[in-house]
C-alpha positions as CSV (number, residue, x, y, z in Angstrom):
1,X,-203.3,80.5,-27.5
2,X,-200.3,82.7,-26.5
3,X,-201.1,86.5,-26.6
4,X,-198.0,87.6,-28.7
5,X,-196.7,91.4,-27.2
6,X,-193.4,92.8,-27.0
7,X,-191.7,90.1,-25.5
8,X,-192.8,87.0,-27.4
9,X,-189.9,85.0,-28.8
10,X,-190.0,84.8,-32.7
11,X,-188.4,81.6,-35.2
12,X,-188.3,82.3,-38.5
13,X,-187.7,79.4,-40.2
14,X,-185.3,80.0,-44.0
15,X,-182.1,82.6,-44.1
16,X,-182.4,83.3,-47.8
17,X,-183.7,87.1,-48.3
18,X,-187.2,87.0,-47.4
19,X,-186.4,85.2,-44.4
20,X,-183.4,87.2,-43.0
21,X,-185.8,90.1,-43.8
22,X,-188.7,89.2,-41.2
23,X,-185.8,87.8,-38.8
24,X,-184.5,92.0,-38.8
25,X,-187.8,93.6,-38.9
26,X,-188.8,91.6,-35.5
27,X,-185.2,92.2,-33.9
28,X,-185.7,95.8,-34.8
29,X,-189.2,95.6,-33.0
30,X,-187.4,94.5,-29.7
31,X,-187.9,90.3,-30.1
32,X,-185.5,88.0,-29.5
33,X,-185.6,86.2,-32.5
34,X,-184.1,82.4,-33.8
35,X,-183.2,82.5,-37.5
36,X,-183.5,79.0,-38.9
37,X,-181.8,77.4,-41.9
38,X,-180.2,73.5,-42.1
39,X,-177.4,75.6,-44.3
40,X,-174.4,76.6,-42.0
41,X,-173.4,78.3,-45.2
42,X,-176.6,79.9,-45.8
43,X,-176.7,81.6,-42.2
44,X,-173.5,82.6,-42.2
45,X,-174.2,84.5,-45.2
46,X,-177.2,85.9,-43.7
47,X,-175.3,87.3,-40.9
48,X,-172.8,88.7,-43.0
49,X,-175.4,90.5,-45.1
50,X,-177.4,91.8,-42.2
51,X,-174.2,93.2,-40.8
52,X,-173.7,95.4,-44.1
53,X,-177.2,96.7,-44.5
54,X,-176.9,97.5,-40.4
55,X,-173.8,99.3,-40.9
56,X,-175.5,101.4,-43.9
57,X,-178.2,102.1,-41.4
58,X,-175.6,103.4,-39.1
59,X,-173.9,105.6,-41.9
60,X,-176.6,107.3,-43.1
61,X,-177.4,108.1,-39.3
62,X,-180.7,105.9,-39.1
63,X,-179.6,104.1,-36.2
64,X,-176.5,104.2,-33.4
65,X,-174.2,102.1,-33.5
66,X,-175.3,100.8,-30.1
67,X,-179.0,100.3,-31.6
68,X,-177.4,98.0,-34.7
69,X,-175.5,95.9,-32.8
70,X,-178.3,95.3,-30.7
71,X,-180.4,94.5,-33.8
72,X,-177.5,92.2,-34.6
73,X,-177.2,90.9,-31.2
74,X,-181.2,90.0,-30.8
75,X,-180.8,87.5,-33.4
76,X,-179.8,84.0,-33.0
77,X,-178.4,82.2,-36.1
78,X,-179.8,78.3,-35.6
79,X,-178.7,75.3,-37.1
80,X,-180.9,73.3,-34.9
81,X,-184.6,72.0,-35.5
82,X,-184.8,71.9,-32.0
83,X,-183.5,75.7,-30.7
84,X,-186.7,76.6,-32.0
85,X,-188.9,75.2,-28.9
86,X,-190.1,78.4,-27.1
87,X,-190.9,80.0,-29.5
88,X,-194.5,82.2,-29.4
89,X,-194.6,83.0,-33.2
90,X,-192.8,80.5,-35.9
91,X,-192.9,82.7,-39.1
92,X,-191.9,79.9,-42.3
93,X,-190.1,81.9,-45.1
94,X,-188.7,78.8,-46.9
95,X,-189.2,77.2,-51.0
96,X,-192.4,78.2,-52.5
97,X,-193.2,74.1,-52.6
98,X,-196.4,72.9,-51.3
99,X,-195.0,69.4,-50.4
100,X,-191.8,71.4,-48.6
101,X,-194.1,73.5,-46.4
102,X,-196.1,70.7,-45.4
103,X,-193.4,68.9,-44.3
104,X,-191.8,71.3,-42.5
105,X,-195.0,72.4,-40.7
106,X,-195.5,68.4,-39.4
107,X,-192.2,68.8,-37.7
108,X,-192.1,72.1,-36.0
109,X,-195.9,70.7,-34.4
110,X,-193.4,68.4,-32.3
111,X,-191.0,71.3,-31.1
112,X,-193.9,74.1,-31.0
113,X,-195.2,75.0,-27.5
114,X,-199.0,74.2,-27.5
115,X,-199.8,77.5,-27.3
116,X,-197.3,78.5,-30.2
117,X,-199.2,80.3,-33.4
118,X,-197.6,79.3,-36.6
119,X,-197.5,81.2,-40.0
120,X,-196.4,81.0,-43.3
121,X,-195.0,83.4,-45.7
122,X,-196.5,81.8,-48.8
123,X,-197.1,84.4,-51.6
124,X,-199.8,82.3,-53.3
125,X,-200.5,78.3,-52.4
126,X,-203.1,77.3,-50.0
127,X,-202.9,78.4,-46.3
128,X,-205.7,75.7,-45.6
129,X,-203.9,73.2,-47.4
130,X,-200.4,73.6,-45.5
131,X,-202.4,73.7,-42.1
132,X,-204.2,70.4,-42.9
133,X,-200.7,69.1,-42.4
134,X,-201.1,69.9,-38.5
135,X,-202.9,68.3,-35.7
136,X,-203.7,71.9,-34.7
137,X,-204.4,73.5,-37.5
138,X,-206.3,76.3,-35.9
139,X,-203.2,77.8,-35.1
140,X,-202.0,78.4,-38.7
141,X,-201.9,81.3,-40.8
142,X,-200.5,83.1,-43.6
143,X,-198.6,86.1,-43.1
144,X,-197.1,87.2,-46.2
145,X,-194.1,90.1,-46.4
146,X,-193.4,91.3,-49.1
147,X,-189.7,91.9,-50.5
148,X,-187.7,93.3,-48.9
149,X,-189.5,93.0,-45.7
150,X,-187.8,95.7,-43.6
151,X,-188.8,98.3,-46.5
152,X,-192.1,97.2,-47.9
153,X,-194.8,98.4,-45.7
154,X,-197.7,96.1,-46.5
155,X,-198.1,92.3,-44.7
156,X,-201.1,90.5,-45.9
157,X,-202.9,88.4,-43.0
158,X,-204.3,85.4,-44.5
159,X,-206.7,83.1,-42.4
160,X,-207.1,79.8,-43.3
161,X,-211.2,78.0,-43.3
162,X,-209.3,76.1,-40.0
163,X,-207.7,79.6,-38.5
164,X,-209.2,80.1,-34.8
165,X,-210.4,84.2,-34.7
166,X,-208.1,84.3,-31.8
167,X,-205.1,83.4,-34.1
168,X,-205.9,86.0,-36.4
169,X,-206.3,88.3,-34.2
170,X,-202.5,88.0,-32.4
171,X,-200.9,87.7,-35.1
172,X,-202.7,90.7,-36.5
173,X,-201.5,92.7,-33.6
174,X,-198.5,91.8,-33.4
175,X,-197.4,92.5,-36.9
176,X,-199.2,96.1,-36.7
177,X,-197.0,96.3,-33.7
178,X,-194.1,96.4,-35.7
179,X,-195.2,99.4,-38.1
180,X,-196.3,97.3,-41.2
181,X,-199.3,98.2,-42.7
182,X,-202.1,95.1,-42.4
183,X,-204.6,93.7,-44.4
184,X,-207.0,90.5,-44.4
185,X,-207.3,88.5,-47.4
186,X,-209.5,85.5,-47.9
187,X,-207.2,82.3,-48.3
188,X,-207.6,82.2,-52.3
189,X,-205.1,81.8,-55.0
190,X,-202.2,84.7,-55.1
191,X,-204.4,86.5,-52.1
192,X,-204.5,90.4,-53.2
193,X,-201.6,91.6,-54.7
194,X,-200.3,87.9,-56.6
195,X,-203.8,87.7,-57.9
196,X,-204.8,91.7,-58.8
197,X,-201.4,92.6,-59.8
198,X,-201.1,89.4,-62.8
199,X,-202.5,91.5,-65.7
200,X,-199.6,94.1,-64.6
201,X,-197.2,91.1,-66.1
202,X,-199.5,89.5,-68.0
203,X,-200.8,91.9,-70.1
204,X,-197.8,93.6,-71.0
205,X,-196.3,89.8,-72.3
206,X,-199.0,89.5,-74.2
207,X,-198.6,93.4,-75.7
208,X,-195.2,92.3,-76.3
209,X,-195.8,88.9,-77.8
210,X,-198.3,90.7,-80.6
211,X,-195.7,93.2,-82.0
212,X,-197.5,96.3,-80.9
213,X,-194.9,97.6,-78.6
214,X,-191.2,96.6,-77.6
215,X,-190.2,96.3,-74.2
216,X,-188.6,99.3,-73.3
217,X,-191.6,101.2,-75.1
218,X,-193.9,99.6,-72.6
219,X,-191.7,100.0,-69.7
220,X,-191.8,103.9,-70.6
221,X,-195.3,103.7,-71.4
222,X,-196.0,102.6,-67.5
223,X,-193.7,104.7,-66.4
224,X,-193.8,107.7,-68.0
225,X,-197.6,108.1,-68.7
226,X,-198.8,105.5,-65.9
227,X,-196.5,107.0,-63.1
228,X,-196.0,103.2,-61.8
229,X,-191.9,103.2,-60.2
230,X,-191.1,100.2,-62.5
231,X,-191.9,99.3,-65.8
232,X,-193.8,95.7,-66.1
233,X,-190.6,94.0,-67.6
234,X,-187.7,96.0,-64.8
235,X,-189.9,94.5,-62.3
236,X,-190.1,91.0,-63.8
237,X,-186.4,91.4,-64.0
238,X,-185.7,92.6,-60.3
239,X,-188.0,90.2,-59.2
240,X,-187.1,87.1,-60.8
241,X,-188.0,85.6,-63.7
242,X,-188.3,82.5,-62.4
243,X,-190.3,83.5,-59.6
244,X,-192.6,85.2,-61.3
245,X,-193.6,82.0,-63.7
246,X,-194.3,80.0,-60.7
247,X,-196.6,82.4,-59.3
248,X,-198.4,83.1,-62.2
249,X,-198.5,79.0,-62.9
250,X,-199.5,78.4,-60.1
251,X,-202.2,80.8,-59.8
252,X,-203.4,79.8,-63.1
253,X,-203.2,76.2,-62.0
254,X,-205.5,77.0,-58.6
255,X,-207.9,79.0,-60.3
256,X,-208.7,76.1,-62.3
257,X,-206.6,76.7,-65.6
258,X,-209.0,80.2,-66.0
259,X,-207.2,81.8,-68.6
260,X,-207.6,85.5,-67.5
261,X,-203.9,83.9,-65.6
262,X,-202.6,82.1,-68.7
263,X,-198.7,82.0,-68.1
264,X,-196.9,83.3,-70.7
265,X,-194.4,81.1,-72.8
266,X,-192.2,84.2,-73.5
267,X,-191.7,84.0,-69.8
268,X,-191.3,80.4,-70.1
269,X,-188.5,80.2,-72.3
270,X,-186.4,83.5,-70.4
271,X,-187.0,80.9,-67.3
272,X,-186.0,78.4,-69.7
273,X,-183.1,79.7,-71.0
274,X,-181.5,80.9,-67.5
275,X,-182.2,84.8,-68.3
276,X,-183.6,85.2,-65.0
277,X,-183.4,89.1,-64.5
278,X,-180.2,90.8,-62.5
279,X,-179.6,88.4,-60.5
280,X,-178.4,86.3,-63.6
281,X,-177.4,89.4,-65.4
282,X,-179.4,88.7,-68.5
283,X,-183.5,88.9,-68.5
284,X,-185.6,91.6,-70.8
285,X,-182.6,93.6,-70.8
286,X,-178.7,92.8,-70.5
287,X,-177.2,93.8,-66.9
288,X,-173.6,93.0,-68.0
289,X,-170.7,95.8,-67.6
290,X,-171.0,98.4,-70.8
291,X,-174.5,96.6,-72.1
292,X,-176.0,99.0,-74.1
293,X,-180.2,98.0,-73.8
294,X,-182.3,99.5,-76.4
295,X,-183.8,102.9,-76.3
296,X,-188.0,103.3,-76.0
297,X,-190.6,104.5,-79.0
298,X,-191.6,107.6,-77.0
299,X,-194.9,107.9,-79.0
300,X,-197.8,109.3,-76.9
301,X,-200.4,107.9,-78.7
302,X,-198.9,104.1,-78.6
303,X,-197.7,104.6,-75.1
304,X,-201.5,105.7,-74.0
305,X,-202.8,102.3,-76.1
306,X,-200.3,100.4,-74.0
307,X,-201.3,101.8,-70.8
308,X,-204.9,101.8,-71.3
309,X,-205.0,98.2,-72.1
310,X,-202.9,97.1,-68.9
311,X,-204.6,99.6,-66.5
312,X,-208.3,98.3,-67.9
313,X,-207.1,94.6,-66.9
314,X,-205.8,95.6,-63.5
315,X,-209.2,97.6,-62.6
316,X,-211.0,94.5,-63.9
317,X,-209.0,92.2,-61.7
318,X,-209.4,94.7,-58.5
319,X,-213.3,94.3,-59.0
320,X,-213.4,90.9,-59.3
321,X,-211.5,90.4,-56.1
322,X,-213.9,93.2,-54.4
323,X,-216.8,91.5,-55.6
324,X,-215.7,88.0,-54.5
325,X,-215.1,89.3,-51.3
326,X,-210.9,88.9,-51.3
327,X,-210.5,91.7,-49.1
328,X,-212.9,95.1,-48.6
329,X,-212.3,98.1,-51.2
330,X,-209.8,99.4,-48.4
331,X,-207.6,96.7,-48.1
332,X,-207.3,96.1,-51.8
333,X,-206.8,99.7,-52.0
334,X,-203.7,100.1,-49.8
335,X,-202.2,96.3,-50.8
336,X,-201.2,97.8,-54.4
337,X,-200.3,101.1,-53.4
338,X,-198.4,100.0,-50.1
339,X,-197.3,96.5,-51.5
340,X,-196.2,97.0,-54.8
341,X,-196.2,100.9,-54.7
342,X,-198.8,101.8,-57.2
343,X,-199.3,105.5,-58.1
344,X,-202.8,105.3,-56.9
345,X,-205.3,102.7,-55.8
346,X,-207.2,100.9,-59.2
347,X,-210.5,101.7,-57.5
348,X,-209.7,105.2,-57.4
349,X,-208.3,105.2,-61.1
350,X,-211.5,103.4,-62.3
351,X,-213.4,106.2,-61.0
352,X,-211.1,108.9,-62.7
353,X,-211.4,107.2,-65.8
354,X,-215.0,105.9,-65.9
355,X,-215.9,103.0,-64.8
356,X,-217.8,103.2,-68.1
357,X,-215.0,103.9,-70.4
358,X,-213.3,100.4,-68.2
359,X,-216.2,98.3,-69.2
360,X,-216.0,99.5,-73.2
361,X,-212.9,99.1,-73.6
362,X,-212.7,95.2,-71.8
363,X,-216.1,94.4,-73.8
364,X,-214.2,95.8,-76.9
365,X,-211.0,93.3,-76.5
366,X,-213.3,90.3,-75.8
367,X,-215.1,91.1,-78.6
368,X,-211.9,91.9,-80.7
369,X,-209.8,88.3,-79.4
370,X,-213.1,86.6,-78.4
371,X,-211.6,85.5,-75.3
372,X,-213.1,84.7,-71.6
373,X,-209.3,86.5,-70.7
374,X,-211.1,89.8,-71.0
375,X,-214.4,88.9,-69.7
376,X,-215.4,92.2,-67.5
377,X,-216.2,91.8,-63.9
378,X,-219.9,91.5,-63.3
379,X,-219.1,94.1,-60.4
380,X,-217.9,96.7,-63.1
381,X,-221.5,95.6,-65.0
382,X,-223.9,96.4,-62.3
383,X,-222.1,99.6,-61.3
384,X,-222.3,101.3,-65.1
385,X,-226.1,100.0,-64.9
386,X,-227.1,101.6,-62.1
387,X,-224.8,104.7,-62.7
388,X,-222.2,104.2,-59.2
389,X,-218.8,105.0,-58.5
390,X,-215.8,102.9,-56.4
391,X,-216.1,105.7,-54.1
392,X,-220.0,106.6,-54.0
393,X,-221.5,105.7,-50.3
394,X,-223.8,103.5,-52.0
395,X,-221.4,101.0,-53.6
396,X,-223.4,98.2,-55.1
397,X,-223.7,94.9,-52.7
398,X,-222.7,91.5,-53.8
């Protein structure tokens, strides 16, 4: 295996945003980077875009001009499969589709360099199931950026059963290299944040779907009393409603149809009916020129209920992944606060609240809706029994 530095050659493989992303955070880094699509279209668009958010850069006196056209100038816009051979790192940013990636994968195999490590950006399918689509699969990993990548901090490294420590390792250094904050995560459905942060969404539906609050009134809930920077619904909005029912579908779907990630048919039918957020300029709430969107309940006492009930479920998540060993308290930690910009880490919360007052009030909604949605962690069970805290030195072993 290549040892990836400074002056490895990067492909990233997909122009659309995620992928145009990665291509300028390694430029920016110093690589000499190949930025796949089979769209002349779609790369020319790409360039186009990256142009504008250099320029902005270079207005607002982040960079020279000589250090954005450099940027620019590091990057190589491919139409070619083949332009691709040299590579040392091949980063795969294209259609969350199993089938897709697999296919892909088989095919750079036959341009790749032997000693060429391979990744994909998958936010939530199987990183062992892509690389059992190579002859090498030791080679393969997830690294997954989050949106948009030259802003958002955290990277999760995901190693697959078939990932050679050596792998990991590069590619772990290399991405640190370029300032992003790194965590491991074991290869299982929606890794940290796509699996910890689905009550966030979830929850909220649900709230929503029972009549107890509207959705600006739980947007200003989270925001207001919460602190979170978006409100469940803004964020399902910005991100894409579409997106955001495959994830959770397809976490549901890996995690064997456990309904604690039951998709949501509200969310179905805005997918449904084409109100996919801004982008399509209708979702939760109307994006069009002069829409007026209606105002929030600001009632404490509701907004605290609301809160509560989506926090408890996060916390409850967080635990389970700690306790199933998805990353260490540290990692999960810093991949909701550096990922998806929490106000504080869910550990830390849990502690502030009680781990105690957590466990009532999950044990009082799966008594109250008798569902195994709201089953508590048995992580959160152990630690009320034997009186111990997120934080205590002594945190309870699996």
């Amino acid at each position: 295996m290549s040892k990836l530095d400074k002056n490895s050659k990067i492909a990233v493989i997909g122009s659309g945003s995620m992928g145009a992303g990665i291509a300028q955070v390694a430029a920016t880094a110093g690589h000499d980077v190949c930025l796949f699509d089979n769209s002349r279209e779609a790369l020319e668009i790409a360039s186009g875009k990256l142009t504008k958010i250099l320029d902005r850069q270079v207005q607002k006196e982040r960079l020279t001009r000589k250090e954005a056209d450099a940027i620019h100038a590091r990057i190589e816009f491919c139409n070619n499969l083949e332009d691709l051979a040299g590579a040392d790192l091949m980063i795969e940013a294209i259609v969350e589709n199993l089938d897709a990636k697999r296919n892909l994968f088989s095919h750079l195999e036959l341009i790749a360099d032997d000693t060429t490590i391979l990744a994909t950006n998958t936010s939530s399918l199987s990183i062992a199931k892509i690389a059992s689509a190579c002859t090498k699969p030791h080679r393969l990993l997830g690294i997954h950026f989050f949106n948009p990548a030259p802003l958002m901090p955290l990277v999760e490294i995901i190693p697959a059963v078939q990932t050679a420590v050596n792998a990991l390792v590069e590619a772990r250094n290399l991405i640190d290299s370029w300032g992003k904050v790194t965590v491991i995560a074991k290869d299982t459905p929606g890794f940290i944040v796509n699996r910890v942060a689905r009550p966030f969404y979830g929850e909220a539906l649900r709230i929503l779907e029972e009549g107890i609050a509207d959705v600006p009134t739980i947007d200003w809930a989270v925001k207001e009393l919460g602190g979170f920077r978006m409100g469940p619904f803004e964020l399902m909005d910005y991100i894409g409603n579409d997106i955001n029912y495959v994830v959770t579908e397809t976490v549901f779907t890996e995690f064997f149809y456990d309904p604690r990630y039951r998709p949501s048919f509200t969310q179905k039918r805005m997918m449904e009916a084409g109100w996919l957020g801004r982008k399509s300029g209708r979702g939760y709430y109307d994006y069009t020129d002069g829409a007026e969107n209606p105002k929030p309940t600001e009632d404490r006492e509701l907004g605290q209920k609301v809160l509560h009930r989506i926090l408890v479920m996060l916390i409850n998540e967080a635990a389970d992944a700690l306790y199933l060993n998805i990353s260490t308290r540290e990692g999960i930690e810093l991949a909701m606060t550096r990922g998806v910009n929490y106000p504080k880490g869910l550990f830390q919360w849990a502690d502030e609240l009680g781990i105690d007052v957590v466990l009532q009030q999950l044990e009082a909604l799966q008594d109250l809706y008798g569902e195994d949605r709201y089953r508590p962690s048995v992580l959160l069970k152990k630690m009320v029994k034997e009186k111990k805290s997120f934080y205590s030195e002594n945190l309870i072993e699996n």
